[in-house]
mmCIF file of the N, C-alpha and C atoms, coordinates in Angstrom:
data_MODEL
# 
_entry.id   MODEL 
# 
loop_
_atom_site.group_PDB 
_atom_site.id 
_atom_site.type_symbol 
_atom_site.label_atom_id 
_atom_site.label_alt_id 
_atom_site.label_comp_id 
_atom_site.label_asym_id 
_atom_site.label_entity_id 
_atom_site.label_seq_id 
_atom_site.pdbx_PDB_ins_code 
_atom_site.Cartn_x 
_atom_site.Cartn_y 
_atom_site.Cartn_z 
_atom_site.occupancy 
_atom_site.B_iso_or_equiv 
_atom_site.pdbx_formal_charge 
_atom_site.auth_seq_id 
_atom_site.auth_comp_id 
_atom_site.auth_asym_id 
_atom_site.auth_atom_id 
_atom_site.pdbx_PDB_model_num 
ATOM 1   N N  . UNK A 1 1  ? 87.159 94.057  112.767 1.00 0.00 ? 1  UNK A N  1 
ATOM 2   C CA . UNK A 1 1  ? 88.158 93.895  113.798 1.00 0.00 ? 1  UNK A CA 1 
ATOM 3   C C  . UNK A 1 1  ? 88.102 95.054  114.812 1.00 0.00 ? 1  UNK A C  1 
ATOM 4   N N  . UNK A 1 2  ? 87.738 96.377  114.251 1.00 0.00 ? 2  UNK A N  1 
ATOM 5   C CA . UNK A 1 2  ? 88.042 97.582  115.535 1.00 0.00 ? 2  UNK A CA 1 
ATOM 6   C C  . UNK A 1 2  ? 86.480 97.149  116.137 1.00 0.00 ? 2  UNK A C  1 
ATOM 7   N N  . UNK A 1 3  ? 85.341 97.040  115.652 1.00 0.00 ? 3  UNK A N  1 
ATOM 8   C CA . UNK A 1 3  ? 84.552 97.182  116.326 1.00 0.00 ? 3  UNK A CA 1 
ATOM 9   C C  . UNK A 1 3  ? 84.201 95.547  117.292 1.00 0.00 ? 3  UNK A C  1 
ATOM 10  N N  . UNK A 1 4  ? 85.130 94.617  117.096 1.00 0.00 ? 4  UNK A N  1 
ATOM 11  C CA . UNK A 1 4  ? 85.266 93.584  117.742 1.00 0.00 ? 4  UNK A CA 1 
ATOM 12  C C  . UNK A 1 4  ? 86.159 94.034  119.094 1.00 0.00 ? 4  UNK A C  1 
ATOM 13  N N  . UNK A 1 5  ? 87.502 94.886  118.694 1.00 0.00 ? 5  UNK A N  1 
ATOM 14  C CA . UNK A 1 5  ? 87.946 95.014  120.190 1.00 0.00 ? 5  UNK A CA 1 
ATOM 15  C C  . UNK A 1 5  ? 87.595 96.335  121.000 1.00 0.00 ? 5  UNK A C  1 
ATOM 16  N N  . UNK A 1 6  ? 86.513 96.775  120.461 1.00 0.00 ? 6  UNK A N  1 
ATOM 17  C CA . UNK A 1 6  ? 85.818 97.785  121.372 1.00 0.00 ? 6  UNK A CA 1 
ATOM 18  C C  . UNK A 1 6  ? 84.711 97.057  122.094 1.00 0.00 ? 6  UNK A C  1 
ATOM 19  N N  . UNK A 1 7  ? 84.367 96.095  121.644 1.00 0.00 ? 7  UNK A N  1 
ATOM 20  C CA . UNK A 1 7  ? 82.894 95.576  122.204 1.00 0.00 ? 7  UNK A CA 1 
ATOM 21  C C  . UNK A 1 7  ? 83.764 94.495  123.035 1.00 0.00 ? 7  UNK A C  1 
ATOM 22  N N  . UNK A 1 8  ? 84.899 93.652  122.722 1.00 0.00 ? 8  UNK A N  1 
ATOM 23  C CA . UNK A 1 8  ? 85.580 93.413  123.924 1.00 0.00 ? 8  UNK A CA 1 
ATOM 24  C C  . UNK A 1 8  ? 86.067 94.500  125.113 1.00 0.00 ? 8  UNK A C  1 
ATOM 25  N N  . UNK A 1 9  ? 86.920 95.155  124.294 1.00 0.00 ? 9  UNK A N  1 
ATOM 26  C CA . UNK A 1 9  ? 87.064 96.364  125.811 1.00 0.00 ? 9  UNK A CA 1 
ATOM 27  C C  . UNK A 1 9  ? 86.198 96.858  126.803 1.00 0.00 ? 9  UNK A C  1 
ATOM 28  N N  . UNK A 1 10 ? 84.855 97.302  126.189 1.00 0.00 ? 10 UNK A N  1 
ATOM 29  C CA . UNK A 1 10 ? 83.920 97.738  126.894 1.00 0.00 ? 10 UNK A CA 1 
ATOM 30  C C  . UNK A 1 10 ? 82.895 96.355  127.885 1.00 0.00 ? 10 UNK A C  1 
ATOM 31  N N  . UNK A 1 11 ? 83.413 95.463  127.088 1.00 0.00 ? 11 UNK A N  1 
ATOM 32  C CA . UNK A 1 11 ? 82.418 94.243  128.083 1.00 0.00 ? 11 UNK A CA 1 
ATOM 33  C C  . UNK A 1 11 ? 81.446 94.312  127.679 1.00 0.00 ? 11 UNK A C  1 
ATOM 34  N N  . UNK A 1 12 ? 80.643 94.616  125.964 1.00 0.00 ? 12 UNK A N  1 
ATOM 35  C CA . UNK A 1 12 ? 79.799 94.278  125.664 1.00 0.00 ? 12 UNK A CA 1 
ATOM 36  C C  . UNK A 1 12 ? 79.993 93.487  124.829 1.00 0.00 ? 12 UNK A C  1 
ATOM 37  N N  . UNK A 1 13 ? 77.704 93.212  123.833 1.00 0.00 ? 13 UNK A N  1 
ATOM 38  C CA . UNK A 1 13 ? 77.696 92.612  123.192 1.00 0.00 ? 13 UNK A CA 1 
ATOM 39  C C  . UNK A 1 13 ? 77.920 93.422  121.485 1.00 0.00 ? 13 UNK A C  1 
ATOM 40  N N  . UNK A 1 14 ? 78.555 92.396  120.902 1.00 0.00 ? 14 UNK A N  1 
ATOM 41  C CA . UNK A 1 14 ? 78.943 93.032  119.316 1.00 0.00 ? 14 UNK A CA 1 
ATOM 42  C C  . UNK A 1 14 ? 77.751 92.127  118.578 1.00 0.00 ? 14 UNK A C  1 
ATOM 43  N N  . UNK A 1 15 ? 76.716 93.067  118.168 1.00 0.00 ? 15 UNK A N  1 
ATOM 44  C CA . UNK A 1 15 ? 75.969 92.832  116.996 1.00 0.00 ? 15 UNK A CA 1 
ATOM 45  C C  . UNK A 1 15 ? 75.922 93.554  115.683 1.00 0.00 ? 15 UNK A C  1 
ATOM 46  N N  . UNK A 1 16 ? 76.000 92.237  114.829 1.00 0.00 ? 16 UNK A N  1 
ATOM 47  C CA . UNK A 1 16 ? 76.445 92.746  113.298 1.00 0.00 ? 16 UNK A CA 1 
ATOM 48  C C  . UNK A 1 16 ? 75.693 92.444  111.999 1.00 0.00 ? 16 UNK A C  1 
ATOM 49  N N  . UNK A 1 17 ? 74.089 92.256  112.793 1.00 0.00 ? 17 UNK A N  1 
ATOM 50  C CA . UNK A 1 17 ? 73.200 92.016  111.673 1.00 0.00 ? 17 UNK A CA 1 
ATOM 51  C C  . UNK A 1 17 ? 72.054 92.705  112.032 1.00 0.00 ? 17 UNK A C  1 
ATOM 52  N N  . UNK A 1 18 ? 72.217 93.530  112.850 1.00 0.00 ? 18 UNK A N  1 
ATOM 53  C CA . UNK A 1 18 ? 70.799 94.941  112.957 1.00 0.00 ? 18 UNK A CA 1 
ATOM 54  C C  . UNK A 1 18 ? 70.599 95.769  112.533 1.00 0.00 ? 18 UNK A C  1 
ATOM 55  N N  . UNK A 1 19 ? 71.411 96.040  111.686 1.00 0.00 ? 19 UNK A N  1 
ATOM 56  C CA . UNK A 1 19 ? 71.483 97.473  110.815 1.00 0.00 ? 19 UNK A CA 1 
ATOM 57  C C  . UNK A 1 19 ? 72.042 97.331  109.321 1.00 0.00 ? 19 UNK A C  1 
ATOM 58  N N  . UNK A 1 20 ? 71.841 97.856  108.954 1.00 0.00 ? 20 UNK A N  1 
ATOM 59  C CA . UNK A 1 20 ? 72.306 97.670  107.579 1.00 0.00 ? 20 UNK A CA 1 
ATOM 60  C C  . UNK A 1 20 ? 71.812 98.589  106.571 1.00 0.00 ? 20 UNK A C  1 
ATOM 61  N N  . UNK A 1 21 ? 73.499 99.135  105.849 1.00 0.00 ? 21 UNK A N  1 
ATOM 62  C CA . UNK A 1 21 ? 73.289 100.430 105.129 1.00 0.00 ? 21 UNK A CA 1 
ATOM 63  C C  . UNK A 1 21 ? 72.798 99.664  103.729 1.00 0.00 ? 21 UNK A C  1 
ATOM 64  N N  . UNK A 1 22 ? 72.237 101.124 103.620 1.00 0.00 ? 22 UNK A N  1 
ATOM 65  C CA . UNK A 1 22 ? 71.133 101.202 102.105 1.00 0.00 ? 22 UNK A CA 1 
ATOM 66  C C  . UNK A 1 22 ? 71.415 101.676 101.361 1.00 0.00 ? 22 UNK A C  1 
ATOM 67  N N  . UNK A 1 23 ? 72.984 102.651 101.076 1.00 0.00 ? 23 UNK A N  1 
ATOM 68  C CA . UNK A 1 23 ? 73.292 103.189 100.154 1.00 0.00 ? 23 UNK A CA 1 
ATOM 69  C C  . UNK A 1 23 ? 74.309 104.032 100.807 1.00 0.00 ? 23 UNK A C  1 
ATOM 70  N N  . UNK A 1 24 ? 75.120 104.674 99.593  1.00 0.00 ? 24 UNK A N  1 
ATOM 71  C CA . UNK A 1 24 ? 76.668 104.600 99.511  1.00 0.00 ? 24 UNK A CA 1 
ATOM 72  C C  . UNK A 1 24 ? 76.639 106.440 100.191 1.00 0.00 ? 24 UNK A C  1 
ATOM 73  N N  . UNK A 1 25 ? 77.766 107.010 101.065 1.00 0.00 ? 25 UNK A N  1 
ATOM 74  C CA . UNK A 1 25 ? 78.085 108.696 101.465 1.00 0.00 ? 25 UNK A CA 1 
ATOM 75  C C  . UNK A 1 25 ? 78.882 108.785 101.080 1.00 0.00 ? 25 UNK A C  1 
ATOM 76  N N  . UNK A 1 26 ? 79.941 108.042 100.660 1.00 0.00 ? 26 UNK A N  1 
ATOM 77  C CA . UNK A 1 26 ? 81.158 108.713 100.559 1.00 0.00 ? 26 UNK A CA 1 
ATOM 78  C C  . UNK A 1 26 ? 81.986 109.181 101.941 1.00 0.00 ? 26 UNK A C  1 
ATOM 79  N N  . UNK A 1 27 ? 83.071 109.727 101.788 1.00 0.00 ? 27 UNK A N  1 
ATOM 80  C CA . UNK A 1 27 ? 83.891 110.267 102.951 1.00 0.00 ? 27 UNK A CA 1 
ATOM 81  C C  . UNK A 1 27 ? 83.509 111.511 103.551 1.00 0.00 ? 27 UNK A C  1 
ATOM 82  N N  . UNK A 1 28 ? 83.822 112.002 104.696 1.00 0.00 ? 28 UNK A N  1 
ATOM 83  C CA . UNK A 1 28 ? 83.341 112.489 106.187 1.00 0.00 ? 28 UNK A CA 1 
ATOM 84  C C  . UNK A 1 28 ? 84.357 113.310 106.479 1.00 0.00 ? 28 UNK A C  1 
ATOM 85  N N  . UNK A 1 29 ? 85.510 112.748 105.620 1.00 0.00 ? 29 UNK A N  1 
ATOM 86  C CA . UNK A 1 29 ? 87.264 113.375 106.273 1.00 0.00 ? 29 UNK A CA 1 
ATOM 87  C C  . UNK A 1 29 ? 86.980 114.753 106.219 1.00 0.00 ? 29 UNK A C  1 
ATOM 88  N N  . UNK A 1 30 ? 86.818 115.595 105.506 1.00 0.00 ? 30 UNK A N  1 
ATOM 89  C CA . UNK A 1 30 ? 86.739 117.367 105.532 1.00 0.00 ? 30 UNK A CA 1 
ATOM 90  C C  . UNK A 1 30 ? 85.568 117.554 105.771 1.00 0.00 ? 30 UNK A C  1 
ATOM 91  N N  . UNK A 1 31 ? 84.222 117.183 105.976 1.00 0.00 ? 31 UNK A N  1 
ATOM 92  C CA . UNK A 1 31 ? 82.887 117.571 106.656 1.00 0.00 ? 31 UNK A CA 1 
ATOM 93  C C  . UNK A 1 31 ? 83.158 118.080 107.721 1.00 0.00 ? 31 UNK A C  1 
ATOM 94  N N  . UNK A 1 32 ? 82.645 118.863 107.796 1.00 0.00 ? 32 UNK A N  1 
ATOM 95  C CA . UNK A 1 32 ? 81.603 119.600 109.257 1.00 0.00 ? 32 UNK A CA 1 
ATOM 96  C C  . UNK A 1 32 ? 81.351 118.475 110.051 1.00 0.00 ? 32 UNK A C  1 
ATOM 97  N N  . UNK A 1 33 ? 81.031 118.991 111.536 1.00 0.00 ? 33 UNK A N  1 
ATOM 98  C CA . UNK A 1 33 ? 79.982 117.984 112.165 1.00 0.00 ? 33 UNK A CA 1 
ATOM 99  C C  . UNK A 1 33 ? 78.762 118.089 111.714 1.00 0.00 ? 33 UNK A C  1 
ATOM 100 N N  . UNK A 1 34 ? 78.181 119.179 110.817 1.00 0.00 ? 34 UNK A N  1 
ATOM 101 C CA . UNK A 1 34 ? 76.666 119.124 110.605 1.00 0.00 ? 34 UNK A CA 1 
ATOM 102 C C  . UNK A 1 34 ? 76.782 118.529 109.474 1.00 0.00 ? 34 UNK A C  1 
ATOM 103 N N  . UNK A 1 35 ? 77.510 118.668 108.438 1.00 0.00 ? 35 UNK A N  1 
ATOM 104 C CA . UNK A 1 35 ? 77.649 117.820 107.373 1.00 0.00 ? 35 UNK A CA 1 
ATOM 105 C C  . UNK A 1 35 ? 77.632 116.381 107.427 1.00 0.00 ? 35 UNK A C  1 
ATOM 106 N N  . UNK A 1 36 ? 78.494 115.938 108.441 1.00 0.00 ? 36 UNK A N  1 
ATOM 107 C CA . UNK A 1 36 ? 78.743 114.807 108.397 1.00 0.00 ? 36 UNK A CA 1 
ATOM 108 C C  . UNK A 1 36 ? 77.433 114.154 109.165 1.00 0.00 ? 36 UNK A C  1 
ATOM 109 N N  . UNK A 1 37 ? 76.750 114.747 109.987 1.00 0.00 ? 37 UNK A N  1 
ATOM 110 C CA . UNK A 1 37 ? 75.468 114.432 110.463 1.00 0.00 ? 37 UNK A CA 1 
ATOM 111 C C  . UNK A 1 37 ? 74.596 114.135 108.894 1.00 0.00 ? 37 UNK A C  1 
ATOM 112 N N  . UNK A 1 38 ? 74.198 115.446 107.882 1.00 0.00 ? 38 UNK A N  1 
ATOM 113 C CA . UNK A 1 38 ? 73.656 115.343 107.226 1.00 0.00 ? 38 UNK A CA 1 
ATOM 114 C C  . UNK A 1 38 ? 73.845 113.997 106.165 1.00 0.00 ? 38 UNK A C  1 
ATOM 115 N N  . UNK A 1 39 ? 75.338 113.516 105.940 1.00 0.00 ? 39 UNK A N  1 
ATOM 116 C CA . UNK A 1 39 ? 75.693 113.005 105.197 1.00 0.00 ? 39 UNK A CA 1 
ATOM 117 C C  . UNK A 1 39 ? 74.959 111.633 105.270 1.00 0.00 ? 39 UNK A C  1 
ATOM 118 N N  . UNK A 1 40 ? 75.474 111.170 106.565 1.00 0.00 ? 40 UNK A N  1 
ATOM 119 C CA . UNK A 1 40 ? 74.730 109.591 106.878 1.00 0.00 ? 40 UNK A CA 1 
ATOM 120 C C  . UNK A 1 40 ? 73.351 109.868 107.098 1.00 0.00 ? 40 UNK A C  1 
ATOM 121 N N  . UNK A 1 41 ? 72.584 110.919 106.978 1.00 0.00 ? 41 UNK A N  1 
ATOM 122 C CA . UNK A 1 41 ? 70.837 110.575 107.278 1.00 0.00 ? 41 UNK A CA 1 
ATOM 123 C C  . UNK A 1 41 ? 70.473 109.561 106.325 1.00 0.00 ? 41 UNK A C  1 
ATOM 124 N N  . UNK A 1 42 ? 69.662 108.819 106.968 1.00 0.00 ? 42 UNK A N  1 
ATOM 125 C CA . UNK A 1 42 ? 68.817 107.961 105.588 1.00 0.00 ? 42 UNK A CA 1 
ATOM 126 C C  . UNK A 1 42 ? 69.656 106.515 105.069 1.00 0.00 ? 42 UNK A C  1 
ATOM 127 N N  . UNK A 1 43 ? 71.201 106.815 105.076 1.00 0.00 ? 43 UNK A N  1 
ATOM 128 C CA . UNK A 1 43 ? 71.497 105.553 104.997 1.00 0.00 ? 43 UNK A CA 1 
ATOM 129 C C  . UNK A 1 43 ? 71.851 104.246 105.298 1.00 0.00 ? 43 UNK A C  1 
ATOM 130 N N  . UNK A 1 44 ? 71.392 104.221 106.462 1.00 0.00 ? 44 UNK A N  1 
ATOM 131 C CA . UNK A 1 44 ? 70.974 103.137 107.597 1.00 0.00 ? 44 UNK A CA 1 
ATOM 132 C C  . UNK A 1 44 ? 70.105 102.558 107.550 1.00 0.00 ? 44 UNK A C  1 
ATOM 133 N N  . UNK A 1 45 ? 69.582 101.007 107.507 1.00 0.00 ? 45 UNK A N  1 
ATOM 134 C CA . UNK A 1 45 ? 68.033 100.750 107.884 1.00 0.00 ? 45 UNK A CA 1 
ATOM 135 C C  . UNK A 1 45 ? 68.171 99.558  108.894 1.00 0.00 ? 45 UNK A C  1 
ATOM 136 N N  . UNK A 1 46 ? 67.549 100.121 109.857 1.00 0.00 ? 46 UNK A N  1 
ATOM 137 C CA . UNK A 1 46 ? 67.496 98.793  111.329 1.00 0.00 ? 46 UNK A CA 1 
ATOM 138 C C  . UNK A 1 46 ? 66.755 97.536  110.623 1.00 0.00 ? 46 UNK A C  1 
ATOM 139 N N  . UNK A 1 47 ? 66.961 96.402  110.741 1.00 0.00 ? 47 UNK A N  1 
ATOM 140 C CA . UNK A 1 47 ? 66.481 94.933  110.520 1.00 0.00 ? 47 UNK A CA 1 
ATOM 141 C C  . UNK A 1 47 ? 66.280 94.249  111.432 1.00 0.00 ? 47 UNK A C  1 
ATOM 142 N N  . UNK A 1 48 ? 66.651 94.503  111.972 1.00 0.00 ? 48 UNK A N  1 
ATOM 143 C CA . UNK A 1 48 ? 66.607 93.435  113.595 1.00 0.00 ? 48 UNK A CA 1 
ATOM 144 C C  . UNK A 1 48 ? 66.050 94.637  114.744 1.00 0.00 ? 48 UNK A C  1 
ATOM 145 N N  . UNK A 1 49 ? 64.876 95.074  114.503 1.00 0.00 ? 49 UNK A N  1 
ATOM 146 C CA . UNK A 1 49 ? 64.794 96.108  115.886 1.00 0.00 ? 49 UNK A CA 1 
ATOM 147 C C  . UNK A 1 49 ? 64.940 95.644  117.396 1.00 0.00 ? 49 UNK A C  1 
ATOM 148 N N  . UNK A 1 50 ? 64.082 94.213  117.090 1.00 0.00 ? 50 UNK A N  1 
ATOM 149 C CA . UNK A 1 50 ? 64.155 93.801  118.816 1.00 0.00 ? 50 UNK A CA 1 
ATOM 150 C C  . UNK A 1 50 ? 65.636 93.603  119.192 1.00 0.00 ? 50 UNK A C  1 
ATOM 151 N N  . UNK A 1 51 ? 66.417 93.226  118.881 1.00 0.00 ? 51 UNK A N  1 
ATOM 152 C CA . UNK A 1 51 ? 68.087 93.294  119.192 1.00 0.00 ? 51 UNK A CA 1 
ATOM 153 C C  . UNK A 1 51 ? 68.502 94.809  119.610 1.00 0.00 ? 51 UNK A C  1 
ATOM 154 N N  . UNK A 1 52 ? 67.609 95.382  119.272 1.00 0.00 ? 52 UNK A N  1 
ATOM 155 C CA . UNK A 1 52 ? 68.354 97.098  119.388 1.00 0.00 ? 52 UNK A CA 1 
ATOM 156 C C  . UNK A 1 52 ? 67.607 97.729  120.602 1.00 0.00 ? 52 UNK A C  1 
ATOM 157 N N  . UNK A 1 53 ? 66.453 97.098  120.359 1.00 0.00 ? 53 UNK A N  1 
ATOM 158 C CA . UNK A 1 53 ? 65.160 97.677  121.728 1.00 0.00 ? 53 UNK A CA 1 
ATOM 159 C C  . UNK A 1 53 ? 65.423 97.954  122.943 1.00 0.00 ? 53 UNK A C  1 
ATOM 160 N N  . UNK A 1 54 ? 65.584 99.545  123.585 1.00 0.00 ? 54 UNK A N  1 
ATOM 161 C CA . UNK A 1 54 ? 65.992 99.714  124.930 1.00 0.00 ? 54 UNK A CA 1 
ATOM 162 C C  . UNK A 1 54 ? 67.563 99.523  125.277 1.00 0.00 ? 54 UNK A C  1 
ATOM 163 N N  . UNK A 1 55 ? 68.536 99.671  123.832 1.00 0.00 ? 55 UNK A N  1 
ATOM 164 C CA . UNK A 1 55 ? 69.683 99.824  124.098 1.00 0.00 ? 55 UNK A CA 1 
ATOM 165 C C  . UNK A 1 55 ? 70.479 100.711 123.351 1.00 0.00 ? 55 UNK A C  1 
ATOM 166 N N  . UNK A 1 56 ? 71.292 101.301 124.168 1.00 0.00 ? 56 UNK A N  1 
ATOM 167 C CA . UNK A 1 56 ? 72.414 102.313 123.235 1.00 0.00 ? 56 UNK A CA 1 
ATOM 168 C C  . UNK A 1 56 ? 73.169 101.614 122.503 1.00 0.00 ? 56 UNK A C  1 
ATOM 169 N N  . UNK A 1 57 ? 73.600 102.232 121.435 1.00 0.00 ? 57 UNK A N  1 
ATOM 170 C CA . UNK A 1 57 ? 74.079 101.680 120.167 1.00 0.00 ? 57 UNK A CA 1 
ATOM 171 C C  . UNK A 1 57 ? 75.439 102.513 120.104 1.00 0.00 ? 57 UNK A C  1 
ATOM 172 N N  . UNK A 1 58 ? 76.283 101.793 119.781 1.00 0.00 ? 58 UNK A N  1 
ATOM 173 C CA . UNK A 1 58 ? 77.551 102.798 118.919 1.00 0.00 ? 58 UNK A CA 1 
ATOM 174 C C  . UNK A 1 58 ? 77.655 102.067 117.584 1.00 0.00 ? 58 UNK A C  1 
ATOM 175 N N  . UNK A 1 59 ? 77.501 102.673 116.410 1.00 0.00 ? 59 UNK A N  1 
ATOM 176 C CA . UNK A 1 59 ? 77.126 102.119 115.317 1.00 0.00 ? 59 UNK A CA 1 
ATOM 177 C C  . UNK A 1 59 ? 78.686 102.335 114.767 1.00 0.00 ? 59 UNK A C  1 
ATOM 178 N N  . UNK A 1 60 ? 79.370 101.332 113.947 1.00 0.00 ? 60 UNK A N  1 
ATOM 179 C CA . UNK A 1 60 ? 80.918 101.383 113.710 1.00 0.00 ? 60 UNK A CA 1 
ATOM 180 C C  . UNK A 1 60 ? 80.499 101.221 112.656 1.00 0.00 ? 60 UNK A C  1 
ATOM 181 N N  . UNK A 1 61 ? 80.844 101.827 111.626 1.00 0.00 ? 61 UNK A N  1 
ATOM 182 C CA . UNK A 1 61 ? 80.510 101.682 109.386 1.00 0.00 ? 61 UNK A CA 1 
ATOM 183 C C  . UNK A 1 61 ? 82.039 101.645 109.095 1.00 0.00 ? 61 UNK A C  1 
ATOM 184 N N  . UNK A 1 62 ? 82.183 100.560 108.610 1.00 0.00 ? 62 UNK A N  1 
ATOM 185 C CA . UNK A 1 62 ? 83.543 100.345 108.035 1.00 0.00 ? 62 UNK A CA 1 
ATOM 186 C C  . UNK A 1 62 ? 83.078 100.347 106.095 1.00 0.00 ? 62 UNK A C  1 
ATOM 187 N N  . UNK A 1 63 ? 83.710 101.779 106.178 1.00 0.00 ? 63 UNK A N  1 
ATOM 188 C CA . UNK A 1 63 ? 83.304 101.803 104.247 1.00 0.00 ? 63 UNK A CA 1 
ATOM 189 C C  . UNK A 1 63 ? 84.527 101.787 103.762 1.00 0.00 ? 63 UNK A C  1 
ATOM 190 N N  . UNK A 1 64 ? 84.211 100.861 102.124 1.00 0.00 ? 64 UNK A N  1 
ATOM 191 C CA . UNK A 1 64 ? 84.800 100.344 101.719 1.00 0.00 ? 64 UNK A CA 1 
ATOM 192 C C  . UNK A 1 64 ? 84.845 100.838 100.231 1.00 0.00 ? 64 UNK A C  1 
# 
């Protein structure tokens, strides 16, 4: 839902099958910014590259 009314607000497109995490971080709440950089490395994997090709991304992870 949030990343549905941001991609309305902004007047873009919402895609929700190009990425897809590979494994679990845990919470971010008391990290660092370098931590929290470090935290999500690696657990992302693009699936759909041509959907992503030549465009900025704001990637929204709703963990659960």
């Amino acid at each position: 839902m949030i990343a549905k009314g941001i991609a309305e607000s902004l007047d873009k497109p919402l895609i929700t099958n190009a990425i897809t995490r590979i494994s679990e971080s845990g919470t971010q709440t008391l990290k660092s910014r370098f931590d929290r950089w470090e935290n999500v490395k690696g657990i992302f994997k693009i699936v759909k590259k041509d959907l992503l090709s030549n465009k900025h991304i704001l990637l929204i992870d709703v963990y659960e």
